[in-house]
C-alpha positions, 0 to 999 in steps of 0.5 A: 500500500502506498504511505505518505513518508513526507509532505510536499512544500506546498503553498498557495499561489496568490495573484498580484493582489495576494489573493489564490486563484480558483483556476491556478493548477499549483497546490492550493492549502484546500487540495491537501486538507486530511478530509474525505475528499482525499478519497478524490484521488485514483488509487490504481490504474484502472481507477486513473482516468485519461492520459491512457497511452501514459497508462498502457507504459508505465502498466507494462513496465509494472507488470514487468517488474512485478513477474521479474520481481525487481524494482521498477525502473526510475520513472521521470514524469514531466508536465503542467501542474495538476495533472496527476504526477503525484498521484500517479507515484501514489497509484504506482506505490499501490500498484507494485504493494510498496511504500512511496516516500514523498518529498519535493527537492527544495527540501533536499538543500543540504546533502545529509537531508538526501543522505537520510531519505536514501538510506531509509529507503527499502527495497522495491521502495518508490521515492517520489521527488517532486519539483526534482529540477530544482535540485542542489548541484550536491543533490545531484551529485549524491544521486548520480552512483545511488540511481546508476549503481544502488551505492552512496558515495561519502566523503569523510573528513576534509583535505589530504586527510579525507576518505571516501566510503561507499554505502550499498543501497536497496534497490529503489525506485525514483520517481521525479516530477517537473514542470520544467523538463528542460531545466533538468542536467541531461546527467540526471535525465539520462539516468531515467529509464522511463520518461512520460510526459502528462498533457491537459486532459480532454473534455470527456475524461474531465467529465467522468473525473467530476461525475466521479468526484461526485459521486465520492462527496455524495453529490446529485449532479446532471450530466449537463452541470458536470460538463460545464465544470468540465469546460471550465477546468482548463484542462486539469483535474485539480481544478476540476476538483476545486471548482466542484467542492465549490459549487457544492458549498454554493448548491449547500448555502446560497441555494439548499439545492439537492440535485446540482443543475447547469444553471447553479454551476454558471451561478456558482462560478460567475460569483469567482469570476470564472468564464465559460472558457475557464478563464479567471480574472488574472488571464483577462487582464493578461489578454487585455494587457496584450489587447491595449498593446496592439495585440503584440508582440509584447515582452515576457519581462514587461507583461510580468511587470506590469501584472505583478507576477514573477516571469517564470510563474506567467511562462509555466503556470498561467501561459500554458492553457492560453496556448492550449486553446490559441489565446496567446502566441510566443514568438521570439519578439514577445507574446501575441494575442490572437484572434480568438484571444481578442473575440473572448476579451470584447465579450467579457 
C-alpha cells in the first residue's frame, strides 16, 4: 500500500493582489486538507482516468517488474501542474504493494537531508521527488552512483586527510516530477529509464473525473452541470476538483439545492469570476494587457511587470492553457494575442 513518508512544500499561489486563484493548477492549502475528499484521488490504474497511452507504459513496465520481481525502473514524469504526477507515484506505490516516500527537492538543500531519505529507503521502495529540477548541484551529485549503481558515495573528513566510503543501497525506485523538463542536467535525465510526459486532459475524461468526484462527496449532479465544470477546468483535474467542492458549498448555502443543475454551476462560478472558457480574472487582464498593446508582440519581462507576477510563474503556470486553446502566441519578439484571444476579451 502506498504511505505518505513526507509532505510536499506546498503553498498557495496568490495573484498580484495576494489573493489564490480558483483556476491556478499549483497546490492550493484546500487540495491537501486530511478530509474525505482525499478519497478524490485514483488509487490504481484502472481507477486513473485519461492520459491512457501514459497508462498502457508505465502498466507494462509494472507488470514487468512485478513477474521479474525487481524494482521498477526510475520513472521521470514531466508536465503542467495538476495533472496527476503525484498521484500517479501514489497509484504506482499501490500498484507494485510498496511504500512511496514523498518529498519535493527544495527540501533536499543540504546533502545529509538526501543522505537520510536514501538510506531509509527499502527495497522495491518508490521515492517520489517532486519539483526534482530544482535540485542542489550536491543533490545531484549524491544521486548520480545511488540511481546508476544502488551505492552512496561519502566523503569523510576534509583535505589530504579525507576518505571516501561507499554505502550499498536497496534497490529503489525514483520517481521525479517537473514542470520544467528542460531545466533538468541531461546527467540526471539520462539516468531515467522511463520518461512520460502528462498533457491537459480532454473534455470527456474531465467529465467522468467530476461525475466521479461526485459521486465520492455524495453529490446529485446532471450530466449537463458536470460538463460545464468540465469546460471550465482548463484542462486539469485539480481544478476540476476545486471548482466542484465549490459549487457544492454554493448548491449547500446560497441555494439548499439537492440535485446540482447547469444553471447553479454558471451561478456558482460567475460569483469567482470564472468564464465559460475557464478563464479567471488574472488571464483577462493578461489578454487585455496584450489587447491595449496592439495585440503584440509584447515582452515576457514587461507583461510580468506590469501584472505583478514573477516571469517564470506567467511562462509555466498561467501561459500554458492560453496556448492550449490559441489565446496567446510566443514568438521570439514577445507574446501575441490572437484572434480568438481578442473575440473572448470584447465579450467579457
Amino acid at each position: 500500500m502506498a504511505i505518505v513518508s513526507s509532505s510536499i512544500n506546498q503553498s498557495d499561489s496568490l495573484d498580484s493582489r495576494g489573493k489564490s486563484r480558483l483556476v491556478d493548477p499549483k497546490f492550493l492549502k484546500e487540495d491537501c486538507k486530511p478530509i474525505k475528499e482525499d478519497s478524490l484521488r485514483p488509487k490504481t490504474l484502472n481507477e486513473f482516468v485519461g492520459q491512457s497511452e501514459l497508462k498502457e507504459v508505465l502498466a507494462i513496465s509494472v507488470k514487468a517488474a512485478l513477474y521479474r520481481k525487481e524494482a521498477l525502473d526510475h520513472v521521470l514524469l514531466y508536465g503542467p501542474p495538476g495533472l496527476g504526477k503525484t498521484t500517479m507515484a501514489l497509484v504506482l506505490a499501490q500498484e507494485l504493494g510498496v511504500k512511496c516516500r514523498i518529498t519535493s527537492a527544495p527540501a533536499l538543500e543540504r546533502p545529509r537531508d538526501i543522505v537520510g531519505l536514501l538510506m531509509d529507503l527499502r527495497s522495491k521502495e518508490l521515492l517520489f521527488v517532486d519539483e526534482i529540477h530544482r535540485l542542489t548541484n550536491s543533490a545531484e551529485e549524491l544521486l548520480y552512483p545511488a540511481l546508476e549503481d544502488f551505492r552512496l558515495d561519502l566523503t569523510i573528513g576534509k583535505g589530504t586527510t579525507s576518505k571516501t566510503r561507499a554505502i550499498e543501497l536497496p534497490r529503489f525506485t525514483l520517481v521525479g516530477a517537473t514542470t520544467r523538463p528542460a531545466a533538468i542536467s541531461s546527467p540526471l535525465r539520462d539516468r531515467f529509464g522511463i520518461t512520460q510526459r502528462f498533457g491537459f486532459y480532454n473534455l470527456k475524461d474531465l467529465q467522468e473525473i467530476v461525475k466521479r468526484s461526485a459521486r465520492f462527496l455524495e453529490l446529485s449532479m446532471i450530466d449537463d452541470a458536470s460538463l460545464e465544470i468540465a469546460r471550465r477546468c482548463r484542462g486539469t483535474p485539480r481544478i476540476a476538483n476545486r471548482l466542484l467542492r465549490r459549487v457544492r458549498d454554493f448548491a449547500t448555502v446560497k441555494c439548499n439545492k439537492k440535485l446540482i443543475d447547469i444553471d447553479l454551476v454558471d451561478e456558482s462560478l460567475k460569483l469567482h469570476c470564472v468564464d465559460e472558457r475557464g478563464l479567471d480574472q488574472f488571464d483577462r487582464r493578461l489578454l487585455s494587457l496584450l489587447a491595449s498593446h496592439g495585440g503584440g508582440p509584447v515582452g515576457l519581462d514587461t507583461l510580468a511587470a506590469a501584472l505583478g507576477e514573477e516571469p517564470a510563474t506567467l511562462e509555466s503556470v498561467v501561459e500554458p492553457f492560453l496556448l492550449q486553446i490559441g489565446f496567446l502566441q510566443r514568438t521570439p519578439r514577445g507574446r501575441i494575442l490572437t484572434l480568438q484571444g481578442q473575440e473572448h476579451i470584447e465579450c467579457h
